[in-house]
N, C-alpha and C positions, 0 to 999 in steps of 0.2 A: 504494500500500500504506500503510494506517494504520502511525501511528507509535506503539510503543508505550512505555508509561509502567508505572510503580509508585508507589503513592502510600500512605504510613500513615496509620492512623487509628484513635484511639480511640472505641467506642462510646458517642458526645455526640449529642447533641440539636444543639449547632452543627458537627455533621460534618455535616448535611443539603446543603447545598451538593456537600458530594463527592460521594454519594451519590446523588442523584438528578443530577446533570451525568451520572455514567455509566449509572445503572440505565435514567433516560430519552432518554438519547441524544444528551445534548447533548454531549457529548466525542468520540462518534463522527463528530458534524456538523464535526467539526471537525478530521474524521482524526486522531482521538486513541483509541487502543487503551488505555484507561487500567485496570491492575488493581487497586484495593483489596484493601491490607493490614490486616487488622485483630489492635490489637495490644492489650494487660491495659494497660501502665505507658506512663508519659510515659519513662520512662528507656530503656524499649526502644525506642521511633520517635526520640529523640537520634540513638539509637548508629547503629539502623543508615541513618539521613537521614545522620548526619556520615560514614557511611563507602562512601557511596554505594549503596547495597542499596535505598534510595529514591529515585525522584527527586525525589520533593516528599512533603511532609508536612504532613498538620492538626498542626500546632504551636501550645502557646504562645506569644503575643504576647511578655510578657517570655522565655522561654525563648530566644526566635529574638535579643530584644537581649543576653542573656546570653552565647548563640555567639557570636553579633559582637565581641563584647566580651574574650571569650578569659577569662568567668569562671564558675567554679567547673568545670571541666572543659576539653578543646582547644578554641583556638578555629577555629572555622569559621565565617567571614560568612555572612550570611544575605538575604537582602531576600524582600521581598513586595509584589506589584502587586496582591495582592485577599486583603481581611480578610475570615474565615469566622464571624462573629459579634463583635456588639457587648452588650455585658453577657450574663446569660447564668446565674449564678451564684446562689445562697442561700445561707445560715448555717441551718443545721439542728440543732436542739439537741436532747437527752435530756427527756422528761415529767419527769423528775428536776429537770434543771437548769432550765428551763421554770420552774418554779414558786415553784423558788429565785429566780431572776429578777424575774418575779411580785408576788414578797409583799418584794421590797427594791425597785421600780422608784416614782419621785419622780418622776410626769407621764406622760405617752402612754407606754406601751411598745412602739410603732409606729415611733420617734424613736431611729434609732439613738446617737443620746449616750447619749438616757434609758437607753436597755437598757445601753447601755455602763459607764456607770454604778452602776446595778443589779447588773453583773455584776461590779463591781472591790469592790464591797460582800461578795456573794456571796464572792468573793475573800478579800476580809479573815474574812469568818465564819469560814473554813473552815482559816484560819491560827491563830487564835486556838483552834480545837479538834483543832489537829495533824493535820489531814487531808489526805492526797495531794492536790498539783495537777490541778485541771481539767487533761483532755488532749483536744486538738480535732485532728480531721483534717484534712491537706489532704494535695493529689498533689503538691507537689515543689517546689524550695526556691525557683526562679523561674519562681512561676506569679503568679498574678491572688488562688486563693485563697489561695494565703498572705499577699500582701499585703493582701486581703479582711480577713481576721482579725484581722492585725495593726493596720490602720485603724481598724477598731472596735474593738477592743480600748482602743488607744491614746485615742481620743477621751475612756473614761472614766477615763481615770488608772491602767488596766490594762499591765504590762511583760511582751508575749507572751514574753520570753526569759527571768525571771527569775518571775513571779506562775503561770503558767501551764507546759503543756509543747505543742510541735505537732508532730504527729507525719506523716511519708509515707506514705500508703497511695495504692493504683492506685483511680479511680476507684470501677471496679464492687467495690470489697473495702468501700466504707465502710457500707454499707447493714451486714453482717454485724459488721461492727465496732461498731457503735452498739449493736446489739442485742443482742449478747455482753456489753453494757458495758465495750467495753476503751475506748472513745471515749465522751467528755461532749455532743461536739460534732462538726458538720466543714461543712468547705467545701468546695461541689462545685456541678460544673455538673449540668444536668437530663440526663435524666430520674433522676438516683439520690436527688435530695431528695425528690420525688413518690413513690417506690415507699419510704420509708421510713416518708412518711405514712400510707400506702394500710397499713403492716402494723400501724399501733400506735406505734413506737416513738420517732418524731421529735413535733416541732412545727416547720417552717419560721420564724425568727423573723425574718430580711431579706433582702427579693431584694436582694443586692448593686448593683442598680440606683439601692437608696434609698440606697445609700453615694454612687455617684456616678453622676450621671443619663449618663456616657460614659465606658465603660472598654473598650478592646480585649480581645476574650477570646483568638479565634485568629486564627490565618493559614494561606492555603495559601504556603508557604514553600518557596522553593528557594535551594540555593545559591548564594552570587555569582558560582563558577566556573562551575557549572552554565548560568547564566543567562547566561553571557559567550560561550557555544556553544552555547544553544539558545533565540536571540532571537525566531523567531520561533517555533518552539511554546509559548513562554512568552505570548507573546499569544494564541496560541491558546486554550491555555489558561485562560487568566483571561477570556476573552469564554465558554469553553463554562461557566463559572463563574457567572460573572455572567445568564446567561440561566438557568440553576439557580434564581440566588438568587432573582430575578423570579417565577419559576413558585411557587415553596415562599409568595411574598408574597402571591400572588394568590386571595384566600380560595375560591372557586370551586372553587379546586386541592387546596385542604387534606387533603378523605379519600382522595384519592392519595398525595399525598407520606407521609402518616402510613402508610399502605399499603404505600409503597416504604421508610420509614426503620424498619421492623416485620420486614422480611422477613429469611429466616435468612439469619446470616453479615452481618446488618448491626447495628442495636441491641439488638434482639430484647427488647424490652418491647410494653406494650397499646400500641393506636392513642393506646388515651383520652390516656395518659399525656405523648406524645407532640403530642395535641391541647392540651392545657392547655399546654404550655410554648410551640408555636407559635400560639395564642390570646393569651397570657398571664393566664390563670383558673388560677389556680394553689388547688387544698385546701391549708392550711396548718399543721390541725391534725388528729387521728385522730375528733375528735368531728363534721368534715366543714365547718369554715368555712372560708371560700373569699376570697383575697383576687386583684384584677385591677388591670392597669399594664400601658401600651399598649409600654412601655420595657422588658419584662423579659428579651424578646433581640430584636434586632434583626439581622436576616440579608442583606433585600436594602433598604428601605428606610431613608429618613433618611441616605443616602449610607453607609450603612454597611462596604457592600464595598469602598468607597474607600478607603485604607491612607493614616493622619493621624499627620506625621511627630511631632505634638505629642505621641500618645502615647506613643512610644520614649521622648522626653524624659522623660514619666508616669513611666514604668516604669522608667527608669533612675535618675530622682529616689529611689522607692523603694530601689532597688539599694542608694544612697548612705545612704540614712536607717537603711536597716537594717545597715549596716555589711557589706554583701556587696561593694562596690566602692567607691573613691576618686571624688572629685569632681574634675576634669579638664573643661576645654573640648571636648578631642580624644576624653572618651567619651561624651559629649554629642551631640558633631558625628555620632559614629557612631553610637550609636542613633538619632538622628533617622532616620538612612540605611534602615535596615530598612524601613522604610515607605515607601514608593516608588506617592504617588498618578500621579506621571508615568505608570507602567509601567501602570494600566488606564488611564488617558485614551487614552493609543495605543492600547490593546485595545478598549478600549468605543467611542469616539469622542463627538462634542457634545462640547455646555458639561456642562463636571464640572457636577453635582450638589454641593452642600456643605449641612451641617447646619444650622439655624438656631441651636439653641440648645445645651448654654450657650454663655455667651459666651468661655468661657476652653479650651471643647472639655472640659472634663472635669467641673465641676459637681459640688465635694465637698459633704458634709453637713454638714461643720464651717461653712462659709462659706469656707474657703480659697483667694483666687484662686489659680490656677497661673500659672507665667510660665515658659515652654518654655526660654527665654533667660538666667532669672534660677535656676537648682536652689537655690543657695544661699539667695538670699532669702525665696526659698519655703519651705526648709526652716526657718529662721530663725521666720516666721510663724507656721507651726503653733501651734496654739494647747494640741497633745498633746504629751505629753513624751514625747523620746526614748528608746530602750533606753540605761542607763547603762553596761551592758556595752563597749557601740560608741562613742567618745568622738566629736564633732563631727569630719570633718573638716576640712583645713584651710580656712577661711574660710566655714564655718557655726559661727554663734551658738549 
């Protein structure tokens, strides 16, 4: 008798993985009865992943080191033996702000400093004629897009907590929110930047990929208790995954998978739309120009489903920069832990796969190497200035 499961998931472009593991079969290959839950908010697949109503979840990457970490909410450990996308993301901005942007940018506007830039100008204009803060969206306070934001932001001499405002919205709400004008901006995963384009009301201004060519977006996540009593459908699992991610890579495959990530009760957008983010041909603008990067999410290739403990570091460094957690060894140690490439090597088997590039596993735009080992020094480097609200922790510069 199949084992059954409960898995949440927000309607993303990198839920594909869940999604077709169940809809094709591959979780049943595996004696896995798995149901997909689909849920509006990141707030509601927390609550009920921490309170066991799930047994696994498309989480956020930093969300899942946030549990662990026991910050801003209970903690509940978390680990992950398979990443459900790598980048993934855009900065979608208003025809308004767009043009604002535009007519102050000093070099490529392709170049996120330049736009950053551009934008901390913008910034200043709109101080000097007493005009309400810029307010950009993103889904929740430890996610990817809000450190998305904040990166670029920071790079032009913009202070997301003090020049600007960021606000929470549930994915599928920011499309209507831009368009209402209660948002300038936002950060979101696909397909919600694409159908923004498709109505008029966006310009795509950075796949977040051009911030950093490796950032973990999600995870299929379980908890550590969980995971401590059920070893081995956790393998299970993360191989009926991994044979997902495979099929979704495999171009041949594609008017299937967009076929199966289309159908009710799953994302419920066009094929197209969904074509373009698993292509990477992404429209950018309403007037139809078109920009391609082989990087803009990555599901099964480039080792991607491999869970790289360097990014918890990533993410936790953020944590600290933005003054959401202290700087500690011990929260270090443990976000690395979330990411757990052991747990697919047992699953998958062979020689792991690893990335080639970058060489520091993350690959900012600033130039910033990272050093998984060193937060502080790294923070130290940046070359953006910190929120002055959040004073240094101890022993960063």
């Amino acid at each position: 008798m199949s084992e059954r499961l409960r898995i949440g998931f927000i309607p993303l472009v990198d839920a594909a993985a869940l999604i077709v593991a169940v809809d094709k079969g591959f979780c049943a290959q595996e004696d896995l009865d798995v149901e997909l839950v689909r849920e509006i908010s990141w707030a509601n697949v927390r609550d009920k992943f921490n309170i066991g109503l799930f047994d696994a979840a498309h989480l956020l990457a930093p969300m899942a080191v946030a549990s662990s970490l026991g910050i801003g909410h209970i903690k509940v450990p978390v680990i992950s033996g398979f990443g459900l996308g790598v980048n993934g993301n855009a900065i979608t901005v208003s025809p308004d702000l767009h043009a604002a942007i535009a007519a102050n940018v000093d070099g490529d506007i392709a170049d996120p400093v330049v736009s950053a830039r551009a934008l901390a100008r913008v910034v200043a204009e709109r101080k000097q004629l007493g005009l309400e803060p810029l307010i950009f969206g993103m889904t929740f306070p430890f996610s990817s897009h809000n450190y998305d934001l904040r990166f670029w932001m920071g790079a032009g001499g913009v202070d997301p907590d003090e020049d600007v405002r960021l606000v929470v919205l549930p994915p599928p709400y920011m499309v209507e929110s831009l368009a209402n004008k209660h948002l300038d901006g936002f950060c979101v995963g696909a397909p919600w930047n694409s159908v923004a384009i498709d109505l008029g009301i966006g310009h795509i201004l950075h796949f977040t990929c051009e911030l950093f060519q490796r950032a973990a977006e999600k995870m299929l996540a379980v908890r550590a208790s969980w995971a401590e009593g059920h070893p081995d459908t956790l393998l299970r699992l993360i191989r009926a995954h991994d044979r997902a991610a495979q099929f979704i890579e495999y171009d041949a495959n594609r008017d299937e998978v967009c076929a199966i990530l289309t159908a009710p009760g799953r994302i419920e957008v066009t094929p197209e739309l969904i074509r373009r983010t698993l292509d990477g041909r992404l429209k950018v603008s309403p007037e139809g120009l078109y920009r391609e990067t082989g990087r803009y999410l990555l599901v099964g290739r480039e080792a991607a489903a491999r869970p790289d403990p360097v990014q918890g570091a990533w993410n936790y460094a953020q944590m600290v920069r933005w003054g959401q957690a202290p700087l500690s060894a011990e929260l270090l140690a443990a976000a690395k832990a979330v990411f757990r490439p052991d747990l697919y090597d047992a699953a998958v088997g062979g020689t792991p796969i690893l990335p080639i590039a970058p060489a520091d596993g993350i690959g900012e735009c600033t130039g910033t190497t990272f050093d998984p080992d060193d937060i502080a020094g790294y923070l130290s480097a940046l070359e953006i200035r910190r929120c002055p609200l959040h004073p240094p922790p101890p022993g960063v510069g």
